[in-house]
C-alpha positions in Angstrom: 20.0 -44.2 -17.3 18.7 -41.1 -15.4 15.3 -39.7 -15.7 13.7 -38.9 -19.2 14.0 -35.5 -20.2 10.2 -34.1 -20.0 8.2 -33.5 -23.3 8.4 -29.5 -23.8 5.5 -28.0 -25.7 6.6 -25.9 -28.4 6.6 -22.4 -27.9 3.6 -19.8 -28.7 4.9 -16.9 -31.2 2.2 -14.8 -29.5 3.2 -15.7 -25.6 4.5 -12.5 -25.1 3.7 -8.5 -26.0 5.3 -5.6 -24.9 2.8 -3.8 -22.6 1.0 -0.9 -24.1 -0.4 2.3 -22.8 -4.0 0.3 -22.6 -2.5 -2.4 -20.3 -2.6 0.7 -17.6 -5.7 3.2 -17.3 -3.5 5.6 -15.7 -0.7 5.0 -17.7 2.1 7.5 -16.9 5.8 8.0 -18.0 7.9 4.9 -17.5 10.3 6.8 -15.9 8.3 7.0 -13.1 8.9 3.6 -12.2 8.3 0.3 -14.1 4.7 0.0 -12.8 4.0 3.8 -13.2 0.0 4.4 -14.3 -0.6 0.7 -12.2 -3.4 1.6 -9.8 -4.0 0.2 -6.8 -6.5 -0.1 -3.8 -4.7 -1.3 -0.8 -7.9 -2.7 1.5 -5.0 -4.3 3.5 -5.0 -4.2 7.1 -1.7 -4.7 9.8 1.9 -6.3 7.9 1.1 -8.9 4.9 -0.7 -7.0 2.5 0.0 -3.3 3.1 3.4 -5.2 2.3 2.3 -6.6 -0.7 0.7 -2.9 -1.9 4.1 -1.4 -0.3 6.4 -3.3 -2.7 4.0 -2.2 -6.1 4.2 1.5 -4.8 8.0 1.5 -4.4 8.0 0.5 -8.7 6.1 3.6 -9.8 2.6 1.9 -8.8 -0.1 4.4 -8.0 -1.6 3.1 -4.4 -4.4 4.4 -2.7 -5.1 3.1 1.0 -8.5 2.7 1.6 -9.4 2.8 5.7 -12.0 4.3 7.1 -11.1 6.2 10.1 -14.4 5.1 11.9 -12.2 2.0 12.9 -8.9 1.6 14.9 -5.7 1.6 12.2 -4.5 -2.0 13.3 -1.3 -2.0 12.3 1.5 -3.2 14.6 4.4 -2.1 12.9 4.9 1.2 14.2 5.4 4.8 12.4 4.1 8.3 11.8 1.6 9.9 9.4 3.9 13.4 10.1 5.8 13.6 7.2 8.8 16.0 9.3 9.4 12.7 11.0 11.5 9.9 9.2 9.2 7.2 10.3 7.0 8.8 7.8 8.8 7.4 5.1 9.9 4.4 6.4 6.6 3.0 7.6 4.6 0.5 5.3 2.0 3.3 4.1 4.9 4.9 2.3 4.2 5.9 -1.8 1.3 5.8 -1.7 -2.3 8.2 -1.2 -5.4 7.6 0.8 -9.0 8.2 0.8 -11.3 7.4 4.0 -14.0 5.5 2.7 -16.6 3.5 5.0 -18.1 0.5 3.1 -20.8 -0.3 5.6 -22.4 3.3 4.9 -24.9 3.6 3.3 -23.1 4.7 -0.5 -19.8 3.2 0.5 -20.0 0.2 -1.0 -21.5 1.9 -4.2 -18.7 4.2 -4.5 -15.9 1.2 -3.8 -17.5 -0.5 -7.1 -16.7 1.8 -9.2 -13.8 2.4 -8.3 -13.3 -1.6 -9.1 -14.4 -0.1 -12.2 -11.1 2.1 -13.1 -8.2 0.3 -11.0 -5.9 -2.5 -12.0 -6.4 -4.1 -8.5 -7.4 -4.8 -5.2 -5.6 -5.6 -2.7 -7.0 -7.1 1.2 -6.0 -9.7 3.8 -9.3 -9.6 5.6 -10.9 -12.3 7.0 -14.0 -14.1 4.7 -16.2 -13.0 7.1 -15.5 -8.9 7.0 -15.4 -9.0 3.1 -18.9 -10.7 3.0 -20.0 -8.1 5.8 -18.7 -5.2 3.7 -20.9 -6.6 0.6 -17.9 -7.6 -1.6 -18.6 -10.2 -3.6 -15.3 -11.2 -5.5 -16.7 -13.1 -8.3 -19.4 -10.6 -9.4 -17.0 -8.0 -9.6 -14.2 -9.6 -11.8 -17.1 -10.6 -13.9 -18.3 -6.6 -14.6 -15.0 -5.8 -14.6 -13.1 -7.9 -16.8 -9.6 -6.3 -16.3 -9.7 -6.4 -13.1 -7.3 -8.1 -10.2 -8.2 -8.7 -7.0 -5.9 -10.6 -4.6 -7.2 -11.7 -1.5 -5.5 -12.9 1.2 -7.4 -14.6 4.0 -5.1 -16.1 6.7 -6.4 -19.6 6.1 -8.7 -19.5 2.9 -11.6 -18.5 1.9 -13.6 -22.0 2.3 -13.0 -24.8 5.0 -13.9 -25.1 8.5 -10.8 -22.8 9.3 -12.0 -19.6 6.9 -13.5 -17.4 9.2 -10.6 -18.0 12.3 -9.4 -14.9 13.5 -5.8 -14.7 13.2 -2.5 -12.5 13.4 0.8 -13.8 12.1 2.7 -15.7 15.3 -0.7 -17.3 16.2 -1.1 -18.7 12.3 2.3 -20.0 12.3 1.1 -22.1 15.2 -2.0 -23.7 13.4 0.3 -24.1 10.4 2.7 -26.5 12.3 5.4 -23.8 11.9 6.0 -23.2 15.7 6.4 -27.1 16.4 10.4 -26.5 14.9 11.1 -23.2 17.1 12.4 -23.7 19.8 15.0 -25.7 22.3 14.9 -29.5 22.5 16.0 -29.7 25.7 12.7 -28.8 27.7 10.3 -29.1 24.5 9.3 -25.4 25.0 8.6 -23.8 21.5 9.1 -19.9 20.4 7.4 -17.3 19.4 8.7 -15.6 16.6 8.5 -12.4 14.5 5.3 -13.3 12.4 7.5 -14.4 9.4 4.3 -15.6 7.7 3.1 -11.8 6.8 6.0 -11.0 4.7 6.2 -14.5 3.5 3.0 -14.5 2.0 3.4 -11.2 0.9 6.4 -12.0 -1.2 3.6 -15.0 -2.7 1.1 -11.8 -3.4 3.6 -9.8 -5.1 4.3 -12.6 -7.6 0.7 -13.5 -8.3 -0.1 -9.8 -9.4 2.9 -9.7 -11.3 1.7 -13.1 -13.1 -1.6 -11.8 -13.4 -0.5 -8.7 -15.3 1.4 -10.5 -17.6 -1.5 -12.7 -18.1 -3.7 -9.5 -18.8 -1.5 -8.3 -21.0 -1.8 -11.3 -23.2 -5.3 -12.2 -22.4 -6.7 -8.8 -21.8 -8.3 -10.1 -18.8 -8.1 -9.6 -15.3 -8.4 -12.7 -12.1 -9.4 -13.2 -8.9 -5.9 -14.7 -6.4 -6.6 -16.4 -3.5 -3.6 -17.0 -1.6 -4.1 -18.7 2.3 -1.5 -17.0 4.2 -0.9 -20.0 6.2 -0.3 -22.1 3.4 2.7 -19.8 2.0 4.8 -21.2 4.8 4.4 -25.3 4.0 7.6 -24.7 2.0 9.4 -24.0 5.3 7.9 -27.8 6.6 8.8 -29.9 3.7 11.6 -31.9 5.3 9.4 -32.3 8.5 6.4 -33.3 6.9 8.5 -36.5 4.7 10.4 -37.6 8.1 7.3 -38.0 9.6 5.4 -39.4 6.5 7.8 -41.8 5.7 9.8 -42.4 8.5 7.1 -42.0 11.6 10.1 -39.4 13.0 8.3 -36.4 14.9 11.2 -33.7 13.8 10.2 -31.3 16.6 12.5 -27.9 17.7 16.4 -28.1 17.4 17.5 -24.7 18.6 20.2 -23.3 17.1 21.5 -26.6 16.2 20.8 -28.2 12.7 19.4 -31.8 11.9 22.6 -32.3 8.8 25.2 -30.0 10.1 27.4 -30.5 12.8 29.0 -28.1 13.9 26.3 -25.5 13.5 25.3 -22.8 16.4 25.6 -19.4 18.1 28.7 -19.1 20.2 29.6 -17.0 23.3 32.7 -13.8 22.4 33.8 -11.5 24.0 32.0 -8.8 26.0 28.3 -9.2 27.5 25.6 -10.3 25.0 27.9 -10.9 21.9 27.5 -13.8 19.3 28.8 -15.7 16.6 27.2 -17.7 14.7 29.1 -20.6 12.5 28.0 -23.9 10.3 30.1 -26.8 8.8 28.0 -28.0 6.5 31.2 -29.9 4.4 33.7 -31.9 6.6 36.4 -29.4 5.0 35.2 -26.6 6.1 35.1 -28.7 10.0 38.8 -29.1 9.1 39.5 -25.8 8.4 37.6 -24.2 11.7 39.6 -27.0 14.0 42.6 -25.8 11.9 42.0 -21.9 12.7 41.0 -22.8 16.6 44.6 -24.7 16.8 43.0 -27.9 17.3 44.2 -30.2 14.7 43.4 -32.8 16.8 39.2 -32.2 16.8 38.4 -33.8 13.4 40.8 -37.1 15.2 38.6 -37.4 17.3 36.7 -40.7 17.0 33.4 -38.6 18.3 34.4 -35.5 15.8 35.6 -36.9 12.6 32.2 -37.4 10.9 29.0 -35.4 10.6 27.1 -38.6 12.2 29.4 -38.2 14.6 29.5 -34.8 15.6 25.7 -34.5 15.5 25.7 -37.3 18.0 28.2 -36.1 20.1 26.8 -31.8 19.5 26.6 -30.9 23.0 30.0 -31.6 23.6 31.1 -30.6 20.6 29.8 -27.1 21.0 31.2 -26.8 24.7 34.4 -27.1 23.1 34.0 -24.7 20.5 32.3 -22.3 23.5 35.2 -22.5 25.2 37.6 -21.5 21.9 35.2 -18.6 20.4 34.5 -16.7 24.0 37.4 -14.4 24.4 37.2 -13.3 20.5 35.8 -10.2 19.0 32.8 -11.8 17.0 33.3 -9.5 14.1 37.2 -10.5 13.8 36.8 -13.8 14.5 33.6 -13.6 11.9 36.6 -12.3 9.3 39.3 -14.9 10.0 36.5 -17.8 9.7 35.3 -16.6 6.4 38.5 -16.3 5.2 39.1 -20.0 6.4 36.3 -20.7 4.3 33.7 -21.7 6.9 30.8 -20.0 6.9 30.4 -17.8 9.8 29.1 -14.0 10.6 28.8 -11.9 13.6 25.2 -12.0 15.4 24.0 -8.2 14.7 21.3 -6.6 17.3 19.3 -4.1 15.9 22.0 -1.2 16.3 24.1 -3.0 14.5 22.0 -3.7 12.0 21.5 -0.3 11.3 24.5 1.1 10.9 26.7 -1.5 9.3 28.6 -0.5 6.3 27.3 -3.1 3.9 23.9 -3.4 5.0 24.2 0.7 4.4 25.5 0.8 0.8 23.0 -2.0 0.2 20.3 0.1 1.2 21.6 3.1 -0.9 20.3 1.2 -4.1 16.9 2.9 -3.1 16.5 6.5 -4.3 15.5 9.0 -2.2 12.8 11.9 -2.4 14.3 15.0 -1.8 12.4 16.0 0.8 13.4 12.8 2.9 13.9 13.5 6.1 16.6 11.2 6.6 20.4 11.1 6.0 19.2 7.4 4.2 16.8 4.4 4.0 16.5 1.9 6.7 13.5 -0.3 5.4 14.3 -0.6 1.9 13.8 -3.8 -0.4 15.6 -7.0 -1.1 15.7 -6.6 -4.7 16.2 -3.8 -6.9 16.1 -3.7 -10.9 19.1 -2.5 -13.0 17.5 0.2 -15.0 14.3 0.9 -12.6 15.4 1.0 -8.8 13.0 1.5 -6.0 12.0 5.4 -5.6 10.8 6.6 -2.0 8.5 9.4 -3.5 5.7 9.9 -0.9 6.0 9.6 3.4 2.6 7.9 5.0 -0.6 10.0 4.6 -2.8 10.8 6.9 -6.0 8.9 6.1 -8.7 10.2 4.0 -6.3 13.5 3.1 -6.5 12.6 -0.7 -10.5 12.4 -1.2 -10.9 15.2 -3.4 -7.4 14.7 -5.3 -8.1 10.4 -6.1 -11.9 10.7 -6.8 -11.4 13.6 -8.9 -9.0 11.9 -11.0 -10.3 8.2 -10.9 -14.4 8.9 -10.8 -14.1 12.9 -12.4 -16.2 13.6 -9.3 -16.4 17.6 -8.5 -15.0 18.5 -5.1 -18.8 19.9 -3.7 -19.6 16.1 -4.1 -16.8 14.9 -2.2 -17.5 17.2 0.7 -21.0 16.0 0.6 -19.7 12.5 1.5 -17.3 13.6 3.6 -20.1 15.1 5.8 -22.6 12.0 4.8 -20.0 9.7 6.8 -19.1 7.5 3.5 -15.6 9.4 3.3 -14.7 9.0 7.1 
């Protein structure tokens, strides 16, 4: 019979509004950007949420990076905050203005409140602990500020006997089980890897602000988002987590193998350091690779001819298709597989990366400030709407270089007070 189709609750005629001026205090021309007149305080600190601010600011968002410059700029991703150089613009700061304002001074905290006061949100990926030292008190602001959104993103939540762990991305990955599946199974080692859990969870923190406008804009009030870093990546564990839940199997690393796929791996060409990488996920598209190697014979084999088979039997299997890939150009041989129909694509380094055609015209979706530096965009972003793509419209700043400019036009506050701060150590 199949499952029951669930019971649907009719829909609400209100559910949705178009936004309004009001739903933005800044509210600027749409053509700005689809989030234009959004304001933003990006308390974020290294990759996940100067991410999270990053992706708002590319739509028109008006971001301001809070960070004192009393304390170290921890960010490993590196740049420039010289806006003649292209890193400039291609950092994670980009779009986006800055004041240099010290919570733990005496007035700093003061002065962060009210800006709470006019902003749509807040952005920060501290720990608990450096929050509750700064005075920040998440509920108590949402309540005084009704409209308000504050996302926090604390690597492992704000409660629990893990809150308060200091963490960066490749060393949460490990507490989060991630790590257990990287790596070869030969010797058990596992790998480190590129901190995929910063722009994972960023991804997570984009959404939630985008769900929590739309809510505002229904609701007319603002929320509090706490998103555990470390819990963004369970998605990535599911099939681990039921093997060993149901069927006591400890999945553990498989290289560049696959647990369903056979064949499936990176393969040797020609010259020094060159790749290919290939999967048969289907049996046809196993036929069609022994086909296009001339070796009809493989799927005969009694050890080949089923995906049990060939998973059992992968080492073999992927000396032999070693020995057939290694004196190919990867990129040709990449061509003639795809047009096989078997998935397979040429491992890029960086270089390569960088200047390949389509990866190029890709990137050209992203429109460019004038005064870029740069023939085009290297960093740009996955998506990009139809009638409102991403705009590069500011490089980096230089910390604290927008004090007068953001409080005057956030707080009205006259430029002799700014200075006065400035020199009272609350804007350094």
């Amino acid at each position: 019979e199949g499952w029951p189709d669930p019971p649907r609750p009719p829909a609400r005629a209100d559910a949705w509004r178009a936004a309004s001026a009001s739903d933005f205090p800044g509210a600027a021309d749409p053509a700005d950007g689809p989030l234009a007149g959004l304001r933003v305080l990006d308390l974020g600190q290294v990759w996940a949420g100067p991410l999270v601010s990053r992706y708002l600011a590319d739509y028109g968002a008006d971001v301001v990076k809070v960070q004192t410059t009393k304390r170290p700029w921890g960010s490993g991703v590196p740049g420039s905050f010289d806006p003649s150089e292209a890193l400039a613009w291609e950092w994670i700061l980009r779009n986006r203005r800055s004041i240099a304002l010290d919570l733990k001074a005496a007035g700093g905290l003061d002065l962060f409140e009210r800006l709470c006061g006019v902003v749509d949100v807040v952005v920060d990926n501290y720990a608990p602990r450096v929050m509750r030292s700064f005075g920040v008190d998440y509920a108590r602001l949402t309540a005084e500020h009704p409209r308000l959104i504050m996302l926090a993103m604390p690597s492992a939540g704000l409660d629990g006997p893990w809150a308060d762990l200091i963490t960066y991305g490749p060393s949460l990955s490990a507490l989060f089980g991630m790590k257990s599946l990287n790596g070869y199974p030969e010797d058990r080692q596992v790998m480190e890897e590129a901190a995929e859990l910063d722009p994972i969870a960023s991804a997570y923190g984009t959404l939630a602000i985008l769900a929590a406008l739309a809510s505002r804009s229904r609701s007319g009030r603002g929320q509090f988002i706490e998103l555990a870093q470390g819990e963004a990546g369970f998605a990535g564990l599911a099939e681990a987590v039921v093997d060993w839940t149901w069927n006591g199997r400890d999945s553990g690393p498989v290289g560049n193998s696959h647990r369903y796929y056979a064949p499936h791996g990176i393969y040797r060409c020609a010259g020094e350091d060159q790749w290919i990488a290939i999967a048969c996920g289907e049996d046809e598209e196993w036929r069609a690779l022994a086909r296009l190697a001339g070796h009809e014979d493989w799927p005969g084999r009694a050890d080949f001819a089923t995906r049990e088979g060939r998973i059992a039997a992968r080492t073999e299997l992927d000396g032999e298709i070693n020995g057939w890939t290694a004196p190919h150009d990867k990129r040709e041989l990449a061509e003639a597989l795809q047009a096989a129909g078997v998935p397979a694509f040429p491992v890029l380094d960086a270089n390569e990366a960088v200047t390949d055609p389509h990866l190029a015209e890709r990137r050209r979706r992203f429109v460019l400030d004038e005064d870029y530096p740069g023939d085009e965009l290297l960093n740009g972003n996955a998506w990009s709407l139809a009638e409102a793509p991403p705009t590069l419209r500011l490089p980096s700043p230089v910390f604290g270089a927008h004090n007068v400019e953001v409080l005057g036009e956030y707080l009205g506050m006259p430029e002799a007070e700014v200075r006065r701060l400035e020199e009272a150590g609350v804007l350094e």
